[in-house]
ZAGU-244664 format. One line per 5 residues: number of its first residue (from 1); their letters; for each residue x, y negated, z of N, C-alpha, C. Coordinates in steps of 0.02 Angstrom, whole numbers. Example, Ala and Ser with C-alpha at 12.3 -4.5 7.8 and 13.67 -1.06 7.14 Angstrom:
// ZAGU-244664
1) AS) 660:284:390:615:225:390:660:165:390  642:112:354:684:53:357:645:-2:394
END
This chain:
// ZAGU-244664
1) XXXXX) 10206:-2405:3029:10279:-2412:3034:10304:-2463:2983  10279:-2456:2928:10299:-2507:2867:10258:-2584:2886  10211:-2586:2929:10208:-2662:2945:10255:-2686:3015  10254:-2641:3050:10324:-2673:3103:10366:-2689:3064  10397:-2663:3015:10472:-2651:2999:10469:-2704:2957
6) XXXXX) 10398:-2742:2915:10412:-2798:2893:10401:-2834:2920  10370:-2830:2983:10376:-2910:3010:10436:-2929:3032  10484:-2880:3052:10540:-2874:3080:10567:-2909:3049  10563:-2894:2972:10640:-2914:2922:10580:-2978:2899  10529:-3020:2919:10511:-3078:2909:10450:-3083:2865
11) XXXXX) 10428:-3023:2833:10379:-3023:2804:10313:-3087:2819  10291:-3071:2884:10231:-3115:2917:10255:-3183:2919  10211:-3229:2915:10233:-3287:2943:10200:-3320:3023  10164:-3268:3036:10147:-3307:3114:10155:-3228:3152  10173:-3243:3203:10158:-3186:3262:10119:-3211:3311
16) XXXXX) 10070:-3154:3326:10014:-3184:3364:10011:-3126:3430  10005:-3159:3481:10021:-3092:3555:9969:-3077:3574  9969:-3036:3591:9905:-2979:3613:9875:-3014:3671  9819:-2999:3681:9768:-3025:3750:9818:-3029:3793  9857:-2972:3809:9865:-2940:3860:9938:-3001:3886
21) XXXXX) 9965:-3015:3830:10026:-3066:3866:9991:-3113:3890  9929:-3177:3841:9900:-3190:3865:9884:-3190:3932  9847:-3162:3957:9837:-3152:4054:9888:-3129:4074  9952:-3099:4069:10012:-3104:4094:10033:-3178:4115  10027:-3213:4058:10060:-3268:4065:10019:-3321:4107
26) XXXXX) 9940:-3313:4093:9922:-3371:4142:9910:-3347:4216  9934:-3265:4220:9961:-3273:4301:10043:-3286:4333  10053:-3261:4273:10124:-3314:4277:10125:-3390:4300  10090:-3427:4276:10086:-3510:4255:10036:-3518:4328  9990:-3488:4356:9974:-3496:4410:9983:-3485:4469
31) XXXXX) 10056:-3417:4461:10087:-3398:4523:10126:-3460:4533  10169:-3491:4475:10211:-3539:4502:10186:-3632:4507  10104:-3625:4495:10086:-3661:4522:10066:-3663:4607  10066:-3622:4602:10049:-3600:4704:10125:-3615:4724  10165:-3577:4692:10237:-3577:4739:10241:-3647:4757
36) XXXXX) 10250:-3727:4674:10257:-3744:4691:10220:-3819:4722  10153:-3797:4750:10121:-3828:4760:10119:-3889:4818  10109:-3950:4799:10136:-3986:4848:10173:-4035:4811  10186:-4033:4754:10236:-4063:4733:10205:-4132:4702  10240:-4194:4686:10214:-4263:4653:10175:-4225:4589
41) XXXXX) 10190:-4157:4550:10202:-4151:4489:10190:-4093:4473  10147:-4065:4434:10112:-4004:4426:10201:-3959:4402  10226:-3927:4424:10269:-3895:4386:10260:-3865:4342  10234:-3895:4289:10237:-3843:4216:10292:-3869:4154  10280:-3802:4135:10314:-3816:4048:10279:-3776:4012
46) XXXXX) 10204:-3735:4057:10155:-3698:3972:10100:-3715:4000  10061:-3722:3970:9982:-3758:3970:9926:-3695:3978  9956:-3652:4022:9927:-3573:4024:9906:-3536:3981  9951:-3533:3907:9941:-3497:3851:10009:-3492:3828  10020:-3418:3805:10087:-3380:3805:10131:-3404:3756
51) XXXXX) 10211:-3413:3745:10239:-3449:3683:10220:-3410:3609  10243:-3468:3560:10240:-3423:3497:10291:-3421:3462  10322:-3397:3422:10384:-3367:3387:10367:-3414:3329  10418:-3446:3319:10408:-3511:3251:10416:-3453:3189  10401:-3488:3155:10334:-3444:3092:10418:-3416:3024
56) XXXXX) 10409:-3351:3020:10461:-3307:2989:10471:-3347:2901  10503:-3372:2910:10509:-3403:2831:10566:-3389:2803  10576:-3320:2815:10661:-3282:2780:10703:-3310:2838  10770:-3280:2836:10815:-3298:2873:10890:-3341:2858  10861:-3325:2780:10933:-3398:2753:10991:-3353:2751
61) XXXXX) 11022:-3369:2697:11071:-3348:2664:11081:-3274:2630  11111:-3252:2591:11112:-3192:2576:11199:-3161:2578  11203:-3090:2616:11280:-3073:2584:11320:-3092:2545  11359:-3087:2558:11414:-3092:2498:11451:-3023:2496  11434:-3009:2424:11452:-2928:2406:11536:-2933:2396
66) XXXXX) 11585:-2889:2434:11649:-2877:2450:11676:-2833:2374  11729:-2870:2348:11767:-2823:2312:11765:-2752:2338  11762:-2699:2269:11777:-2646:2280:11823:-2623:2224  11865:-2547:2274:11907:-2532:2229:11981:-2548:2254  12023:-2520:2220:12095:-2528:2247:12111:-2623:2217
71) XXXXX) 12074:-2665:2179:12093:-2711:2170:12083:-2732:2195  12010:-2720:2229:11968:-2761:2293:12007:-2764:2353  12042:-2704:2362:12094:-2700:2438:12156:-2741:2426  12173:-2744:2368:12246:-2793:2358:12207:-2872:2350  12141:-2870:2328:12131:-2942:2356:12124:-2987:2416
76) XXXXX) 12080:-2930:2457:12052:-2935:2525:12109:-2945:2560  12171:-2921:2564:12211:-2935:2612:12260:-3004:2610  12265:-3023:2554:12295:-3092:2563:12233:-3137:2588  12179:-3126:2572:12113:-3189:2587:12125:-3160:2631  12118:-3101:2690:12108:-3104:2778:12142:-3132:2790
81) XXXXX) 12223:-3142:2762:12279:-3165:2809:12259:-3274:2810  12250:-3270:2734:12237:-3354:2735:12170:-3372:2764  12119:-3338:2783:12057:-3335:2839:12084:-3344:2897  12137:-3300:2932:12152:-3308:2981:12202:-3373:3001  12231:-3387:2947:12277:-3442:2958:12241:-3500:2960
86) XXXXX) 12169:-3512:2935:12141:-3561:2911:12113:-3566:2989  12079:-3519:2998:12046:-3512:3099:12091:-3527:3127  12146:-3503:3136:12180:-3543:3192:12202:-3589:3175  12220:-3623:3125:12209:-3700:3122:12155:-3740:3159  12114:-3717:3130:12052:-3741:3163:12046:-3745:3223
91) XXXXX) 12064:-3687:3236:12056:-3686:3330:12112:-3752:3351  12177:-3722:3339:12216:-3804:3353:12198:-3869:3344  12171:-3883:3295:12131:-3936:3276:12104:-3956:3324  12043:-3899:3334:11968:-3911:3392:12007:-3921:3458  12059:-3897:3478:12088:-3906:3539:12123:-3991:3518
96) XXXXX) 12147:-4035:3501:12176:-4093:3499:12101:-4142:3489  12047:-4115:3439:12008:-4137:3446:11969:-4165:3513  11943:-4088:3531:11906:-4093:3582:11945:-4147:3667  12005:-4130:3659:12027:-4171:3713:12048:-4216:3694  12038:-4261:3637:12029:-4338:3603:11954:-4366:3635
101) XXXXX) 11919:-4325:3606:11853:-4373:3626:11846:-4351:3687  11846:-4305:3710:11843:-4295:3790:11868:-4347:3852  11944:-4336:3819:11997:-4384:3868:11973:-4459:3851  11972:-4489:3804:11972:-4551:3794:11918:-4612:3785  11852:-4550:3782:11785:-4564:3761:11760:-4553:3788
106) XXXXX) 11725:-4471:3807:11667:-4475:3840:11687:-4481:3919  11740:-4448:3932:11757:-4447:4002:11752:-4536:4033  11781:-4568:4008:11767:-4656:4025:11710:-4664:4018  11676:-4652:3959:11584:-4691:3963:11548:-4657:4042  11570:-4588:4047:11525:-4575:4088:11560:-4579:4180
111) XXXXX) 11597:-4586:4196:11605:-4595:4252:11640:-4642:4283  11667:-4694:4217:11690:-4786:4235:11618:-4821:4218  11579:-4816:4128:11540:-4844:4148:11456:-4830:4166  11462:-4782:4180:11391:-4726:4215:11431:-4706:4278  11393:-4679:4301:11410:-4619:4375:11375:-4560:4377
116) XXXXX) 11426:-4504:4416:11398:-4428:4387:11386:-4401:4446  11337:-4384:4471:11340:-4314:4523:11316:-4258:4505  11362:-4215:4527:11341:-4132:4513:11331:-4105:4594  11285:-4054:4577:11267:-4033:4636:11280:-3950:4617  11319:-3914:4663:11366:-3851:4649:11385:-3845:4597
121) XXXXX) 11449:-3886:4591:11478:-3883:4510:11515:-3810:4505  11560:-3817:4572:11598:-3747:4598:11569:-3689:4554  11493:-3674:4573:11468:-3618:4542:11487:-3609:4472  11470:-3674:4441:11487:-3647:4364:11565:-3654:4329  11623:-3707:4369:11678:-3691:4362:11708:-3614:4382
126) XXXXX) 11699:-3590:4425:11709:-3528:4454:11702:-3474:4387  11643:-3473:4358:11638:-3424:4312:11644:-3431:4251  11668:-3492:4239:11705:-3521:4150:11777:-3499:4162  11797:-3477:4213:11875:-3444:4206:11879:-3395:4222  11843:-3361:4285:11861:-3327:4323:11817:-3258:4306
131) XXXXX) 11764:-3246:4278:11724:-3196:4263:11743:-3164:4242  11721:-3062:4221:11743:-3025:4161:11769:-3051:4102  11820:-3013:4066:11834:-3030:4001:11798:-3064:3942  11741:-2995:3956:11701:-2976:3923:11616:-2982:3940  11624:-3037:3989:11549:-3046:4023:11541:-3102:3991
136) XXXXX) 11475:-3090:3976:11456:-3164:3942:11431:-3224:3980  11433:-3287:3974:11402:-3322:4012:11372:-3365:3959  11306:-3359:3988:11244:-3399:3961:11212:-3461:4001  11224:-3511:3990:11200:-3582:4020:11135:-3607:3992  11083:-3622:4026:11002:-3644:4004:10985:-3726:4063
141) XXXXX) 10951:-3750:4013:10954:-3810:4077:10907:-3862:4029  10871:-3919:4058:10814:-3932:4020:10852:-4012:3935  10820:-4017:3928:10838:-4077:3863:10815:-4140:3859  10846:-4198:3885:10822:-4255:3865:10858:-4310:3827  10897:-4277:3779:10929:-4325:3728:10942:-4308:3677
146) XXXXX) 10980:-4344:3620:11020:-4298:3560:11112:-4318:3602  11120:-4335:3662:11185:-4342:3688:11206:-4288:3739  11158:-4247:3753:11145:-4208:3812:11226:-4154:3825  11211:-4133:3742:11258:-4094:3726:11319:-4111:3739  11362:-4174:3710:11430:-4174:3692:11432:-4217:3803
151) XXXXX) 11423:-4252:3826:11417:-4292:3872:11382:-4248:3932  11369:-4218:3953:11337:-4175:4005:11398:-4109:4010  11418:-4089:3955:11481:-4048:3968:11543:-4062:3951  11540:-4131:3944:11617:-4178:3973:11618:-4181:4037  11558:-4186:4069:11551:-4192:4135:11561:-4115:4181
156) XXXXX) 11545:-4085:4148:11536:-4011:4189:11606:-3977:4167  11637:-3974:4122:11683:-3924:4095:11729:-3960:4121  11764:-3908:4170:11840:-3919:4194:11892:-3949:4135  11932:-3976:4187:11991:-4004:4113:12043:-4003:4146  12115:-3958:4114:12122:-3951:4052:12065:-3892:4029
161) XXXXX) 12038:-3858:3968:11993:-3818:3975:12029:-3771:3918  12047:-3721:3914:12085:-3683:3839:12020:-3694:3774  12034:-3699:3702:11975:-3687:3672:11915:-3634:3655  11955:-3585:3680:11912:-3504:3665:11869:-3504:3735  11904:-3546:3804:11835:-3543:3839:11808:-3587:3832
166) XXXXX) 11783:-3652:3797:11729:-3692:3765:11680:-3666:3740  11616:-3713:3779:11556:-3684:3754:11540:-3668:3677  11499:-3639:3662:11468:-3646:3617:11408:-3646:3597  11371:-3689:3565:11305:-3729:3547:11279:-3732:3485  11206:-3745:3488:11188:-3747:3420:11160:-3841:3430
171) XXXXX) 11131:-3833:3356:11136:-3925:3334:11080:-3896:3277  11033:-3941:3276:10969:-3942:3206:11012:-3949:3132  10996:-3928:3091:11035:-3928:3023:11047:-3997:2992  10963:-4037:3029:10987:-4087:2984:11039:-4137:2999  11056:-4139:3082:11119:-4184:3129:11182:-4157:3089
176) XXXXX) 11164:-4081:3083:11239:-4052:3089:11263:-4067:3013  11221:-4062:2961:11262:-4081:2898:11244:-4137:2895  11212:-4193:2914:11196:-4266:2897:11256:-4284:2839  11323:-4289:2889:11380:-4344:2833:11419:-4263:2783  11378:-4195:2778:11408:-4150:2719:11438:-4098:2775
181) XXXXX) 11449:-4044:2710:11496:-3983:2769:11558:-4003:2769  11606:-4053:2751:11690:-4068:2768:11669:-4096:2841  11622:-4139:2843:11611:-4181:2927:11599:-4129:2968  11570:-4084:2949:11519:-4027:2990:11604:-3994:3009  11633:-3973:2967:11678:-3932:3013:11724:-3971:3042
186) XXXXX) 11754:-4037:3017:11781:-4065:3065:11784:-4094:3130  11703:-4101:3130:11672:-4123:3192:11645:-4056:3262  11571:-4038:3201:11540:-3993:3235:11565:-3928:3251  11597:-3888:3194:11626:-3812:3225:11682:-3838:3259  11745:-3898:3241:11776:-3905:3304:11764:-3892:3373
191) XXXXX) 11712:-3926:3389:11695:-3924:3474:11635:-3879:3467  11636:-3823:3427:11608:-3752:3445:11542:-3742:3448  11508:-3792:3399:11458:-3811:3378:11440:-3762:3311  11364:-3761:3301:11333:-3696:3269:11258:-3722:3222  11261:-3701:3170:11175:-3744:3159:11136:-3701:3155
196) XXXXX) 11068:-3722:3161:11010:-3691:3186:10957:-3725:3126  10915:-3689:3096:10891:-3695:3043:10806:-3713:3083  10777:-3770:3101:10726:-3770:3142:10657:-3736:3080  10609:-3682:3113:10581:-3670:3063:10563:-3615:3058  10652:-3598:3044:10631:-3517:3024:10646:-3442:3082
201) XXXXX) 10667:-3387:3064:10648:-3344:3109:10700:-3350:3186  10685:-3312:3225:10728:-3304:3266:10815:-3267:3253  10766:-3228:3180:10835:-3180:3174:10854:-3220:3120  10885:-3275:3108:10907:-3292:3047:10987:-3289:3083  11027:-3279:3031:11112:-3260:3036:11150:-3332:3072
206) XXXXX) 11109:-3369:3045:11176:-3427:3111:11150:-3418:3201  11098:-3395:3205:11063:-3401:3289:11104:-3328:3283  11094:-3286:3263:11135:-3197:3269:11217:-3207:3261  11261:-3272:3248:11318:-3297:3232:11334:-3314:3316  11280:-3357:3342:11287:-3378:3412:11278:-3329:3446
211) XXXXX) 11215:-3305:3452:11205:-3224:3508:11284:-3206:3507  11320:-3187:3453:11369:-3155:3436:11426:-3157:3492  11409:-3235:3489:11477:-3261:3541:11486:-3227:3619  11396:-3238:3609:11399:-3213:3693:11412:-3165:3706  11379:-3116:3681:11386:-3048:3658:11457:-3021:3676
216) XXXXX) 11518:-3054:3632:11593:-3045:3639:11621:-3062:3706  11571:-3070:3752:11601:-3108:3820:11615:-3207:3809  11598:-3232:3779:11600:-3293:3765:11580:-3340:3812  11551:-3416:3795:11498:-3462:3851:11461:-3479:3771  11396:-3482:3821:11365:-3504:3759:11298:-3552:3806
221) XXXXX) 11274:-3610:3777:11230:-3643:3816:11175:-3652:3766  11112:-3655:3798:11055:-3668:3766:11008:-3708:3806  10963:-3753:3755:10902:-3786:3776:10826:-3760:3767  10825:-3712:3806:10762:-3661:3768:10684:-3694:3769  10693:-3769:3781:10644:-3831:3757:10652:-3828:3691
226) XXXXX) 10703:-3828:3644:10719:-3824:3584:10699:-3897:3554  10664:-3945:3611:10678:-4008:3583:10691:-4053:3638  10678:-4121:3635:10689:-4180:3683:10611:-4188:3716  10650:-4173:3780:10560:-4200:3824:10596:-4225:3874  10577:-4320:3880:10598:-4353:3929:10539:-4369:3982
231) XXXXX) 10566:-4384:4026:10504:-4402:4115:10455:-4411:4076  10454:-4488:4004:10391:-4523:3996:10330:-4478:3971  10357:-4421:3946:10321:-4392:3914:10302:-4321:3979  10353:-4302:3998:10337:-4258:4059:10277:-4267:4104  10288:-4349:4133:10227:-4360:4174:10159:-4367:4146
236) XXXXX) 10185:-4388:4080:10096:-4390:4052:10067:-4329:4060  10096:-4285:4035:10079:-4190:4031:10067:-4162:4094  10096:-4225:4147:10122:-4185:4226:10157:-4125:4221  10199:-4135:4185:10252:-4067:4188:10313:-4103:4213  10360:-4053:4229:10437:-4036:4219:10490:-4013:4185
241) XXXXX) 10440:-4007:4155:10483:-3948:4098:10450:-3942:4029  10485:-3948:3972:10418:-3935:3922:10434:-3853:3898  10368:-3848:3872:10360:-3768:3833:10467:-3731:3821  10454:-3664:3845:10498:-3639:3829:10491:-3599:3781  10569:-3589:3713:10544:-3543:3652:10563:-3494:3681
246) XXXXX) 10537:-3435:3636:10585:-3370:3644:10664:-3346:3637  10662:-3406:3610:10750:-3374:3570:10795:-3375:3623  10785:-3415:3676:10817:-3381:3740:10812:-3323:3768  10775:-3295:3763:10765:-3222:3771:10799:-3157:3746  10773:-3193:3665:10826:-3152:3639:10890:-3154:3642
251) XXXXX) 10926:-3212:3665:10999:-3246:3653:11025:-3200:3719  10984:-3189:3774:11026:-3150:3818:11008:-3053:3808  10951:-3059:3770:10936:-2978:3761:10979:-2959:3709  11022:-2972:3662:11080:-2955:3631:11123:-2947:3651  11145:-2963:3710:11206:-2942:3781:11184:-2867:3788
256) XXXXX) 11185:-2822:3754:11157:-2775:3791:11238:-2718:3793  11306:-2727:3771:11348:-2683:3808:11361:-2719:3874  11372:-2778:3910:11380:-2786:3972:11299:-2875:3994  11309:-2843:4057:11247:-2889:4075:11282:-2970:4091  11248:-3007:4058:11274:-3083:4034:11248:-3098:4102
261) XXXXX) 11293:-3158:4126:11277:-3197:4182:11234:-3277:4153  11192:-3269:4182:11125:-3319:4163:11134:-3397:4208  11156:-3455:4179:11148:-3504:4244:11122:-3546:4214  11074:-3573:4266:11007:-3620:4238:11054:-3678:4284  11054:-3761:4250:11070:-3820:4272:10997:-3886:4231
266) XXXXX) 10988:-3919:4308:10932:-3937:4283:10952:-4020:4297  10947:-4080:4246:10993:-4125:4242:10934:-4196:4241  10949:-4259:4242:10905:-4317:4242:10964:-4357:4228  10949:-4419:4206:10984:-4477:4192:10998:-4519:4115  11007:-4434:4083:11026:-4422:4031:10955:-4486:3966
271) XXXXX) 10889:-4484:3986:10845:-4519:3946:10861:-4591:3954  10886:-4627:4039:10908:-4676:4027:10961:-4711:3995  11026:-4642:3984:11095:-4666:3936:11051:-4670:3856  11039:-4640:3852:11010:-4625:3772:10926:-4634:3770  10879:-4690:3793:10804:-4663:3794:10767:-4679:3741
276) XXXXX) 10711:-4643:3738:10672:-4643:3679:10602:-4674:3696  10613:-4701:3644:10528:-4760:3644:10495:-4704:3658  10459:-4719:3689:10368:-4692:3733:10319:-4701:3667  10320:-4623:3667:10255:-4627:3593:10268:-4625:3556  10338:-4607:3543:10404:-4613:3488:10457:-4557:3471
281) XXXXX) 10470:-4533:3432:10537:-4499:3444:10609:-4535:3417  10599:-4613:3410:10650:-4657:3402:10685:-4650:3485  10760:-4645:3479:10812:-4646:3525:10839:-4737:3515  10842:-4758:3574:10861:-4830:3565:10959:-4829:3570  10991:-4807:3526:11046:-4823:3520:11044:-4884:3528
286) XXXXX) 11126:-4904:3546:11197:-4875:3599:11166:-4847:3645  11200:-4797:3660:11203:-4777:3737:11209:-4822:3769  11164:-4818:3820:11162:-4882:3888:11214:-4871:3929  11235:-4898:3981:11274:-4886:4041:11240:-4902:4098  11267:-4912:4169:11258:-4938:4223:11210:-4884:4267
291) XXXXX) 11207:-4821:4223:11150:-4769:4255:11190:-4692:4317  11139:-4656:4336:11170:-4605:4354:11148:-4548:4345  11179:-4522:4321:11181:-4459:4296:11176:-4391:4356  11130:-4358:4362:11137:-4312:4420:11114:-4238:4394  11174:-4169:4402:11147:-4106:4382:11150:-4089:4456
296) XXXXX) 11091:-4022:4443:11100:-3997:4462:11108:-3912:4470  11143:-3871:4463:11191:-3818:4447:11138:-3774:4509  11117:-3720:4471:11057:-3665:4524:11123:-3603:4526  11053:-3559:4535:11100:-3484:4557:11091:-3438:4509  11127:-3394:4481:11120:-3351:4445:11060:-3317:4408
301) XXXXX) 11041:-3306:4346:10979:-3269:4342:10974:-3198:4355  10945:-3165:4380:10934:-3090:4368:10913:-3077:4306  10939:-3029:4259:10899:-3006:4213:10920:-2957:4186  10974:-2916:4231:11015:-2832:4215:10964:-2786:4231  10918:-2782:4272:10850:-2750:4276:10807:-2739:4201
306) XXXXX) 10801:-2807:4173:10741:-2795:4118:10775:-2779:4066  10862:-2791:4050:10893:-2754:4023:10889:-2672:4005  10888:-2660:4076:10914:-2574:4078:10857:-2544:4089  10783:-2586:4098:10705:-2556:4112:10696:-2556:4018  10712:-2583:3992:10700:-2590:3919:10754:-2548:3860
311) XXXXX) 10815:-2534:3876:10860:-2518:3837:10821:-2445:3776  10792:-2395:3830:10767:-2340:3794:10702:-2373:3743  10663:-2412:3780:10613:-2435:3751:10620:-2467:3667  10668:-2498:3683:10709:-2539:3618:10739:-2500:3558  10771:-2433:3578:10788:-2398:3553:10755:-2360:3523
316) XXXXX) 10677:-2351:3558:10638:-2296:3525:10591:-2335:3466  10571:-2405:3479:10550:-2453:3451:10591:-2454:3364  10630:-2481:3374:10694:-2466:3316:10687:-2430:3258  10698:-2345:3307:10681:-2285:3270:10620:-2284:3265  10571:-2288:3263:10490:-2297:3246:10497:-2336:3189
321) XXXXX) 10533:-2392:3202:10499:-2457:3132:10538:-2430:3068  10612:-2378:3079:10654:-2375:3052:10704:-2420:3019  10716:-2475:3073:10746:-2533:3080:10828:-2503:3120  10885:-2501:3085:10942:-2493:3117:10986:-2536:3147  10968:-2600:3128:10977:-2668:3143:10962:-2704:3204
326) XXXXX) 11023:-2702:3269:10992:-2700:3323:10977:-2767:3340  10980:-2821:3284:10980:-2888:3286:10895:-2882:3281  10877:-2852:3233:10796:-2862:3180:10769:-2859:3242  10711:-2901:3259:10654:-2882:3317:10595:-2853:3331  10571:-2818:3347:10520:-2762:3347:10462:-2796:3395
331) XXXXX) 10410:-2763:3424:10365:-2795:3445:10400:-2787:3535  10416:-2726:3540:10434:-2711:3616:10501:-2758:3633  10536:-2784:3597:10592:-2861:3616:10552:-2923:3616  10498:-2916:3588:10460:-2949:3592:10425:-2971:3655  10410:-2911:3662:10383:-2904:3758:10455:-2924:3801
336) XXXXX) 10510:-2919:3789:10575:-2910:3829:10576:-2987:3840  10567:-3009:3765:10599:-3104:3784:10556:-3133:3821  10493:-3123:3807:10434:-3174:3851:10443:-3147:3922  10492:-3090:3946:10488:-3095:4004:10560:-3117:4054  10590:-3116:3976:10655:-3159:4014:10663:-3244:4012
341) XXXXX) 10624:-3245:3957:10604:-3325:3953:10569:-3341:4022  10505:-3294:4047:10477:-3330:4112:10524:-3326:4176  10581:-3299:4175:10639:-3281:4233:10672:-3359:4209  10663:-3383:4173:10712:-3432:4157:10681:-3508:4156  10615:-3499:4148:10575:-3559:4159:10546:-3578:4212
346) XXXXX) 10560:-3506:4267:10542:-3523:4358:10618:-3529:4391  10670:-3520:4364:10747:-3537:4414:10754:-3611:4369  10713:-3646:4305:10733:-3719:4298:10664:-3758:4326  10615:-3721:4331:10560:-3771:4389:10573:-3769:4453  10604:-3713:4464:10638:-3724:4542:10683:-3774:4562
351) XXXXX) 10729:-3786:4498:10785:-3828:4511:10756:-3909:4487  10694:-3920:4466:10643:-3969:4443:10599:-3999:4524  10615:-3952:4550:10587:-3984:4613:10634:-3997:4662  10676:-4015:4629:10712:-4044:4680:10728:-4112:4662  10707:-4143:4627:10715:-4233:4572:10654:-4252:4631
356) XXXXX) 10687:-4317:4643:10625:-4350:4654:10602:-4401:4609  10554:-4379:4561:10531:-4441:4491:10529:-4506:4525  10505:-4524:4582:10504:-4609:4593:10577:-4644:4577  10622:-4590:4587:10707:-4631:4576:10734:-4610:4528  10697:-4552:4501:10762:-4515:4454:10739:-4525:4379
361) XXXXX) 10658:-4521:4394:10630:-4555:4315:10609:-4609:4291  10661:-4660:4300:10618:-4717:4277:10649:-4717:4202  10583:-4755:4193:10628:-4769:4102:10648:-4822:4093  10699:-4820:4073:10753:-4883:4039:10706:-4931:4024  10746:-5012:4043:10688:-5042:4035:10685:-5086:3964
366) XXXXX) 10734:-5059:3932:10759:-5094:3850:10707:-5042:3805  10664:-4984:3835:10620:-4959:3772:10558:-4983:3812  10543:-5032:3867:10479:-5035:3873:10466:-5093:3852  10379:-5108:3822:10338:-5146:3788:10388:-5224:3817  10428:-5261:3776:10444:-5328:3794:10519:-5332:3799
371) XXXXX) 10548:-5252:3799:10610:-5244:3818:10662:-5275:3763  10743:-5240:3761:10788:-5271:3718:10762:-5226:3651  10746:-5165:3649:10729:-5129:3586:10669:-5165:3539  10626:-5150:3586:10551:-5191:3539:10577:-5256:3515  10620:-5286:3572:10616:-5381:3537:10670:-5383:3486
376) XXXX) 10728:-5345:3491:10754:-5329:3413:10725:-5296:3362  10647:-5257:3380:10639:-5194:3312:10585:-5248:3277  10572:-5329:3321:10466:-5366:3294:10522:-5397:3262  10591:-5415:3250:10635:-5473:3228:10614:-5469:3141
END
């Protein structure tokens, strides 16, 4: 019990899965090679060996211990009120913000000088307004830029859009503080942006900050690639998709008072606005133009089943490790995510076969050997 309960709270630094997911997974990886067989392109994103949980290196940050005492209560209440005044600033802010660069920026780059098609946009406008209060919606869909984010849901998010239904996202620590935390909040928590500490556990407090959102009935979107994998690199691998983490898994197994609506959108174009040298993880800034951009928007995930097949399981798990912390992860959520992760990596290979790579992947021809990048980078 005392080694669950520390791996939980981060003790270990590797987690290693039993045989048994193992051959789960490479009949997983071979069922949906049969399904989708036939194709230009092996549909994968795992190399028939099960994911691994990036290595527990604490979770970052510590409490902050609250006044106590009747002085503590006469302090606490003027700081909530100027907390709260300070948030909704913010939020006003993020709302003039966000429809600055929206209206004037990205909305022009991408559909005066790019072109956009969405394919069932309906589906996902429909449920950024119209859903439970309190239902969460979770968006998954694959990664091929550092632009994907702000420019892919200029394109998708209805406008006018209120700010409380704006997505919310995470960003690597080092993008998100690059120019300091005054830029970080004026920029990044504006448009509902979150950082993500690459590294360390799943349960560290800013990824449990995001769950959070969804959790509250929120939108929350993720790249459960957790990095950039463009065609050039796809076709070498013959994949579609690269490796999926877990933390998608968990991001929707924390929904557990109402069942989160899951929508996988699976997108191309995006490596030619922004592409990255081949063999490289250099991005050839400016954004290019003259390209097209094409999503495409799937159908709902199921995953209120492995929810409510797991809820007791989770619970008894918990009480075993003597973990009260329904965030901390045990070995049996463990089993929960790798199987919501594979629900989520066959509705975005599904929606992967529907690209046809001869048109949809070419690579920009300013990062190939002779192009405008190389003959400015030999200068």
């Amino acid at each position: 019990l005392n080694m669950q309960a520390a791996t939980c709270l981060g003790a270990f630094p590797t987690y290693f899965p039993p045989a048994s997911m193992h051959a789960r997974t490479r009949d997983h990886v071979s069922s949906l090679r049969g399904k989708y067989h036939g194709t230009s392109f092996l549909p994968l994103s795992m190399s028939g060996t099960t994911r691994r949980r990036q290595g527990r290196q604490g979770s970052g940050g510590l409490a902050e211990e609250a006044p106590k005492g009747a002085v503590g209560k006469i302090i606490a209440l003027p700081l909530a009120v100027v907390k709260w005044i300070l948030l909704l600033l913010r939020e006003i802010y993020g709302q003039i913000f966000v429809f600055t660069m929206d209206t004037l920026i990205q909305k022009p780059f991408l559909f005066w000088l790019n072109k956009v098609e969405i394919k069932d946009h309906k589906r996902l406008t429909d449920l950024i307004g119209k859903r439970g209060r309190k239902t969460p919606l979770i968006t998954v869909s694959n990664h091929c830029s550092s632009l994907d984010e702000p420019l892919l849901f200029s394109a998708l998010i209805p406008w006018p859009i209120l700010q409380w239904q704006l997505r919310w996202s995470l960003c690597n620590d080092d993008m998100f503080f690059k120019l300091g935390k005054v830029f970080a909040h004026l920029f990044f928590y504006a448009a509902h942006g979150l950082p993500i500490w690459r590294g360390r556990s799943m349960d560290q407090p800013s990824f449990k900050e995001f769950a959070n959102k969804a959790r509250d009935g929120g939108w929350c979107h993720i790249f459960p690639e957790g990095r950039i994998w463009q065609p050039w690199k796809l076709s070498k691998e013959a994949r579609r998709l690269g490796p999926l983490r877990p933390g998608v898994g968990k991001l929707i197994a924390n929904c557990e008072d109402v069942d989160p609506i899951v929508l996988p959108f699976y997108h191309t174009g995006m490596h030619r606005v922004l592409p990255q040298v081949p063999n490289s993880r250099a991005q050839a800034f400016p954004p290019k133009t003259g390209n097209i951009l094409r999503i495409r928007v799937g159908e709902p995930i199921a995953v209120g089943d492995l929810l409510a097949a797991y809820q007791d399981k989770r619970a008894a798990a918990r009480v075993s490790a003597g973990v009260s912390d329904g965030w901390c992860t045990t070995a049996v959520d463990e089993e929960l995510y790798d199987k919501i992760t594979e629900r989520v990596e066959a509705a975005l290979l599904h929606l992967s076969t529907q690209v046809d790579p001869e048109v949809e992947w070419q690579t920009h021809p300013s990062v190939l050997p002779g192009g405008e990048y190389f003959t400015k980078n030999q200068k």
